[in-house]
C-alpha positions as CSV (number, residue, x, y, z in Angstrom):
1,X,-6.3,-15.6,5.2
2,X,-3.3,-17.8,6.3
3,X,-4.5,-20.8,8.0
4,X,-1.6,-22.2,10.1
5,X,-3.2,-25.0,12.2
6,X,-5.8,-27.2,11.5
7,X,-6.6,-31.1,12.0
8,X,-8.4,-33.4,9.7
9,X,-8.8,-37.2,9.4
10,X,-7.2,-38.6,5.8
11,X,-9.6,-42.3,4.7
12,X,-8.1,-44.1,1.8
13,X,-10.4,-45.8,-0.2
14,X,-11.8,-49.1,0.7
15,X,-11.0,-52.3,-1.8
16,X,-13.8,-52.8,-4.2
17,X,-15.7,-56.8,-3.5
18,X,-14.7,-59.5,-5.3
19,X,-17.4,-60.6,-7.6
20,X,-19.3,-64.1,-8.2
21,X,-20.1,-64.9,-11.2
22,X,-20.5,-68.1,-13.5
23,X,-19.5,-68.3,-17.6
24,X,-22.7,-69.1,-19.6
25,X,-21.1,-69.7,-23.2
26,X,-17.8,-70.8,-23.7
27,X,-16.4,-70.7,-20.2
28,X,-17.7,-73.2,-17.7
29,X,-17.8,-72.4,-13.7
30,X,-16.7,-68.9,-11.7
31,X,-15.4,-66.4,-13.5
32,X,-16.0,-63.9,-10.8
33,X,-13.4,-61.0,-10.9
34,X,-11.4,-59.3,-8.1
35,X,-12.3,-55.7,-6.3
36,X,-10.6,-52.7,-7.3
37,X,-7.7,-51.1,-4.7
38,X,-9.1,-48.8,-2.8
39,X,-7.6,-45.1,-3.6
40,X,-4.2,-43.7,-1.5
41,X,-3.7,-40.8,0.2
42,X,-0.8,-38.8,-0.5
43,X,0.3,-35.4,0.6
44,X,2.1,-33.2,-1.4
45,X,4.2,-29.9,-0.8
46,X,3.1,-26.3,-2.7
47,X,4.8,-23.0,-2.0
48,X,1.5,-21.6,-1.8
49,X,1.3,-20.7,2.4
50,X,-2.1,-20.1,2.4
51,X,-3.2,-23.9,1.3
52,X,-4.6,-25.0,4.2
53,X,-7.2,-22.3,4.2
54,X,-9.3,-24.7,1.5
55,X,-9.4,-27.2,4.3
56,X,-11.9,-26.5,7.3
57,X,-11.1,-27.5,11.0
58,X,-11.6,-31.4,11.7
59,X,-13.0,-32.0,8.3
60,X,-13.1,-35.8,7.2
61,X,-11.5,-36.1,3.2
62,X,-11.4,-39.5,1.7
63,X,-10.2,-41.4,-1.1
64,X,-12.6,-42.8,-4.0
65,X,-13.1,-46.7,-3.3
66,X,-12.0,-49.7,-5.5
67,X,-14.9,-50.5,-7.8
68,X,-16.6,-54.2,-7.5
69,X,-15.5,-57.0,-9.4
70,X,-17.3,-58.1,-12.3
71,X,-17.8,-61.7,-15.0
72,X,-15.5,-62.8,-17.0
73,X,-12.8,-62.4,-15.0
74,X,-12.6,-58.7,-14.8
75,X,-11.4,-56.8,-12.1
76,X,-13.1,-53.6,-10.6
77,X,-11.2,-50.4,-11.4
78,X,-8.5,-49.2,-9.0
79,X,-10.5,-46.0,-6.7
80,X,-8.7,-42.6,-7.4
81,X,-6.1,-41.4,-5.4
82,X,-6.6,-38.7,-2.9
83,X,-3.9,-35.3,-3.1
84,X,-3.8,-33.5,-0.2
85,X,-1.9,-29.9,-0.5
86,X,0.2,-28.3,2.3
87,X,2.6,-25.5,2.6
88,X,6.5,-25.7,2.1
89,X,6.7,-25.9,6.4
90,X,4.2,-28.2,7.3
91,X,4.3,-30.8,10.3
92,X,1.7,-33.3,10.6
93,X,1.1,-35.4,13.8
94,X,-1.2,-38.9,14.0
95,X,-3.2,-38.0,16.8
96,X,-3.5,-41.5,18.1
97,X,0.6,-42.5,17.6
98,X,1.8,-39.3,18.0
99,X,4.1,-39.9,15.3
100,X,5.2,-36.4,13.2
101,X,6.1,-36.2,9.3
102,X,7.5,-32.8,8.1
103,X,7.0,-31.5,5.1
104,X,10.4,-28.6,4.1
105,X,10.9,-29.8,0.9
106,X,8.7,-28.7,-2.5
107,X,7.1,-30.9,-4.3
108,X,7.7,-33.6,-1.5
109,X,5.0,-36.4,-2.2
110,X,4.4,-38.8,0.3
111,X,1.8,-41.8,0.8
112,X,0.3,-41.3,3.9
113,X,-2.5,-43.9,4.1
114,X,-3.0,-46.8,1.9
115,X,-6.0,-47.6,0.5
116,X,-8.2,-51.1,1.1
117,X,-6.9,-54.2,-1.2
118,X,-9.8,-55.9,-3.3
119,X,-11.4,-58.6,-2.8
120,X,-11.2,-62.3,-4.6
121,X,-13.7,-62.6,-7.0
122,X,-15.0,-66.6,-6.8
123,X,-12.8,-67.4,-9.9
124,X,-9.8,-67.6,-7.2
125,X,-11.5,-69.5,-5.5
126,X,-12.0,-72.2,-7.8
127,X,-10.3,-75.6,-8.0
128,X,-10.6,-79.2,-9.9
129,X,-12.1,-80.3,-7.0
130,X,-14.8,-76.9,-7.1
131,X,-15.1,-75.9,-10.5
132,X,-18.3,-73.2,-9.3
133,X,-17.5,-71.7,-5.9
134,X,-20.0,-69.6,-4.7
135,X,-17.3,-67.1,-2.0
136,X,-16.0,-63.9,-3.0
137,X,-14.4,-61.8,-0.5
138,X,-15.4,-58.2,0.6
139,X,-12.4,-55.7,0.3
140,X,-10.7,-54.7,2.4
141,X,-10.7,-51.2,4.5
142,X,-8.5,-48.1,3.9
143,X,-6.1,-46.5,6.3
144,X,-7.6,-44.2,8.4
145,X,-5.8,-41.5,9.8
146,X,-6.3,-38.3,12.3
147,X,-3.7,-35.6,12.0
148,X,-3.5,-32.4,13.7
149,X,-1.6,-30.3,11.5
150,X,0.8,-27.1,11.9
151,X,2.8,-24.7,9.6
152,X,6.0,-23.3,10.7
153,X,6.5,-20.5,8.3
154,X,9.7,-20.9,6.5
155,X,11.3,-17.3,6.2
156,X,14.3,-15.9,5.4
157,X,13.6,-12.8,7.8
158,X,10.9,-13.0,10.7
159,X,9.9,-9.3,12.0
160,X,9.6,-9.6,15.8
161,X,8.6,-7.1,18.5
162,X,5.9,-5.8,20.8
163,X,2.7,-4.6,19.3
164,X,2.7,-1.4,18.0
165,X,6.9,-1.9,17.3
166,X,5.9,-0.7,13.5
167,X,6.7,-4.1,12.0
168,X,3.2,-4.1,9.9
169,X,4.3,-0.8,8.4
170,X,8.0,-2.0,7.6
171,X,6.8,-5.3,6.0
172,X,4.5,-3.4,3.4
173,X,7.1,-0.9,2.7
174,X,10.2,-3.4,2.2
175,X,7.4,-5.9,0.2
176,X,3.9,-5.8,-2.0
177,X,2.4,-6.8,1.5
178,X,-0.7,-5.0,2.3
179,X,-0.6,-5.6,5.9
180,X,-3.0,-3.7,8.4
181,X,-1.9,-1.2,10.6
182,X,-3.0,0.8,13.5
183,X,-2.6,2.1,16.8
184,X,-3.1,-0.5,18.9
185,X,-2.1,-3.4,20.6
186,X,-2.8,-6.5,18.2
187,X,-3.5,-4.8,15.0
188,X,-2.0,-7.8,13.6
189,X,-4.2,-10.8,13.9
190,X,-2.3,-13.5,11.7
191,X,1.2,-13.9,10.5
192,X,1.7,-11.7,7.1
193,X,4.0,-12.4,4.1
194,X,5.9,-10.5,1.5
195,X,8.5,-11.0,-0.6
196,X,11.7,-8.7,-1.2
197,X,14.2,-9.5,-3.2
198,X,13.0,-12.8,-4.1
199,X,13.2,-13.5,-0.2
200,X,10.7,-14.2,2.0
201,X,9.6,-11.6,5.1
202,X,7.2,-12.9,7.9
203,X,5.4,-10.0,10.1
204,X,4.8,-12.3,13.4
205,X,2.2,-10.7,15.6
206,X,3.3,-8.7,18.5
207,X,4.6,-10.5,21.4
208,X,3.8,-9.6,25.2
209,X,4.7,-11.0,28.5
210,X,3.5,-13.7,29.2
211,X,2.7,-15.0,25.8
212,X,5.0,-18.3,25.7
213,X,2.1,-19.4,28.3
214,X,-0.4,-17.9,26.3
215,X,-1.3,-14.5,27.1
216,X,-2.4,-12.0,24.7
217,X,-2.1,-13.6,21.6
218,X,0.0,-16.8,23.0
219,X,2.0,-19.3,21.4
220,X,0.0,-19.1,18.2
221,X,2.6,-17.5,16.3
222,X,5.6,-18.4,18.6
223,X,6.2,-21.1,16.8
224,X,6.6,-19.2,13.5
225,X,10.1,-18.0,14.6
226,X,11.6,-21.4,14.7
227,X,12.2,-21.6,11.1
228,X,13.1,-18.1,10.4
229,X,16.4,-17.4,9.1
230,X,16.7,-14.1,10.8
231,X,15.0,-12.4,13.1
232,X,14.5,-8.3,12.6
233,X,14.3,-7.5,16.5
234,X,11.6,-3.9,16.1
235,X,11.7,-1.4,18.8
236,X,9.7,1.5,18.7
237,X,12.4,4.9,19.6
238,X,9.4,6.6,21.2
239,X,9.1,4.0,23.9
240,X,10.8,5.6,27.3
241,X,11.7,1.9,28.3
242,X,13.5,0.2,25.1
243,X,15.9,-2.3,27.0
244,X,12.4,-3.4,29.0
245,X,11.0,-3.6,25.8
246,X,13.6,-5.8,24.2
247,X,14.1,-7.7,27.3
248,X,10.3,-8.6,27.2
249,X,10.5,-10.3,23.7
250,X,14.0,-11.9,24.5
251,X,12.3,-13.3,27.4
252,X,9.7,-14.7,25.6
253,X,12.0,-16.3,23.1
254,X,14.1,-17.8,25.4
255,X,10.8,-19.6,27.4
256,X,9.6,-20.7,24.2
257,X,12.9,-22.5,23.1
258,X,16.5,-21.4,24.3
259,X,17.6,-22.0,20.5
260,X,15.8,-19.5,19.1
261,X,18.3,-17.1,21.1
262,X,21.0,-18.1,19.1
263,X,19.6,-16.7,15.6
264,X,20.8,-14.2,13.4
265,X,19.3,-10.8,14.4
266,X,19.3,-7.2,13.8
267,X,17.4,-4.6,15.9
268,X,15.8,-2.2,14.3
269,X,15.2,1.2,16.1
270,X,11.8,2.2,14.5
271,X,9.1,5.3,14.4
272,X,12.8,7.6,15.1
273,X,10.6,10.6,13.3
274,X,8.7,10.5,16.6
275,X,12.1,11.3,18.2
276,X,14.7,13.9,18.4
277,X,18.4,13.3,17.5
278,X,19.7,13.4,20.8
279,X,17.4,10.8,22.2
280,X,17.7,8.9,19.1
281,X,21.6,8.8,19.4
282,X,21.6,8.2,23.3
283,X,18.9,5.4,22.3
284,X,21.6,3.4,19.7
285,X,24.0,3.4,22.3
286,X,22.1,2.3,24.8
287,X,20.7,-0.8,22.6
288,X,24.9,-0.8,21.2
289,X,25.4,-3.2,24.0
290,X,23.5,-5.9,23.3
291,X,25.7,-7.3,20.3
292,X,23.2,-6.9,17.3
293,X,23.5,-4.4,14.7
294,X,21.4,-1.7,14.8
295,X,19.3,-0.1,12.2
296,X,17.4,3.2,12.7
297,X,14.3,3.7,10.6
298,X,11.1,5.5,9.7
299,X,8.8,4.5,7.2
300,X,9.4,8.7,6.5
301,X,13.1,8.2,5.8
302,X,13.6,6.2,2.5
303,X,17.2,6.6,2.9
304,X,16.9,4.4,6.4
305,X,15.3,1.7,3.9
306,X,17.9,2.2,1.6
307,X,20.4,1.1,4.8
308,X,18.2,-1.9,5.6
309,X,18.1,-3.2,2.2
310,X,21.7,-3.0,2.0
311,X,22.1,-4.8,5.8
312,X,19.5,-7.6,4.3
């Protein structure tokens, strides 16, 4: 299951407490040791999409805590670093500052909350003047962090259209996706992925009227589109009202975010086994208008794939 929102709260690890202590053979008065640093937290960037799913919703994950200090002037060990794993696409936003990190390249590593320092052990403290101190400080708090956290697919090609447009069936036919299909509305619950031709294809769930203010299935999966390369526009050739049909989607596009109306896009004319020739030619005229190209297909005419692939 892709997980494409989700909000936790990120604790590095508190400093470790200093230590008192006083030598008993050779070495005379504190020989108390400083705390370990508490553990960071860093994020780091996989290709793996699905990564969020192994964190669940408003789950608290911290870092391992400095270790106290001990005699002999040893300090505690350092606490273990925290990884966190998101997807290539990733935007994270500090609920309280509302400050916003993304995350577009792989491998990207990034610090995002420091753990605690240590704490003095009493040897610090100690002076001609106080040869045994008895202070040691405590450590010293991690960074703690609340971050709501969204992934914007990065795709090369982003199949959009109303439900039932055939964009399920065209994604596991171009790819090794296994996407459901059906007939009807919504058959598509989450965003699906394949890949074709070492490029990336993103199945967005169908789009109604209404949806940039959250009808049907809302804004979820609007905001996969904005970092889509491409868009492949889907419009079924049985519907008797394909300009309304395109117009409905463009609408919501444009009400979302004006920009994503300037991206690349081909429309493909889909299901055309459901219509006859005539219609179908009357049909690519019709659509000839709107400046895209146009690609007729039916998961029943290979050779229409062949045309897409090629157009791809």
């Amino acid at each position: 299951m892709l997980v494409d929102e989700t909000k936790f709260t990120l604790v590095a690890g508190h400093g470790g407490a200093g230590s008192v202590s006083f030598g008993k053979m050779s070495v005379v008065g504190a020989d108390g040791g400083n705390g370990g640093v508490g553990g960071d937290v860093y994020i780091r960037v996989t290709s793996d999409l699905k990564a969020l799913g192994r964190y669940p919703q408003d789950n608290t994950l911290t870092a391992a805590d400095g270790e106290k200090g001990s005699s002999k002037r040893m300090s505690g060990k350092n606490g273990k670093d925290l990884e966190i794993i998101v997807p290539i696409g990733t935007t994270i936003t500090n609920i309280l500052t509302g400050e916003e990190v993304e995350f577009n390249e792989l491998d990207q590593r990034v610090v995002i909350c420091k753990g605690g320092k240590g704490g003095w052990g009493n040897y610090m403290f100690k002076s001609s003047v106080n040869t045994s101190p008895t202070k040691a400080e405590a450590g010293l708090a991690g960074e703690s962090k609340t971050f709501k956290v969204v992934l914007k697919l990065i795709a090369q090609y982003g199949l959009i259209g109303l439900p039932n447009a055939g964009k399920s069936s065209i994604l596991n036919q171009l790819t090794n996706a296994d996407a459901g299909v059906g007939d009807y509305p919504f058959t598509t619950l989450e965003a699906n992925l394949g890949v074709h031709d070492g490029k990336i294809i993103a199945d967005i769930p169908g789009l109604i009227e209404g949806a940039s203010t959250g009808k049907g299935l809302g804004i979820k999966f609007l905001k996969h589109i904005e970092k889509v390369g491409m868009l492949l526009h889907c419009i079924a050739a049985n519907s008797t009202t394909i300009m309304a049909d395109y117009q409905t989607v463009n609408s919501e596009l444009e009400k979302f975010d004006p920009k994503l109306l300037k991206k690349r896009r081909i429309i493909l004319l889909t299901k055309t086994d459901l219509v006859t020739a005539e219609v179908l030619k009357k049909q690519i005229k019709e659509l000839t208008g709107l400046g895209f190209p146009i690609c007729p297909i039916s998961i029943y005419d290979w050779d229409s794939f062949v045309k897409l692939e090629k157009a791809l």
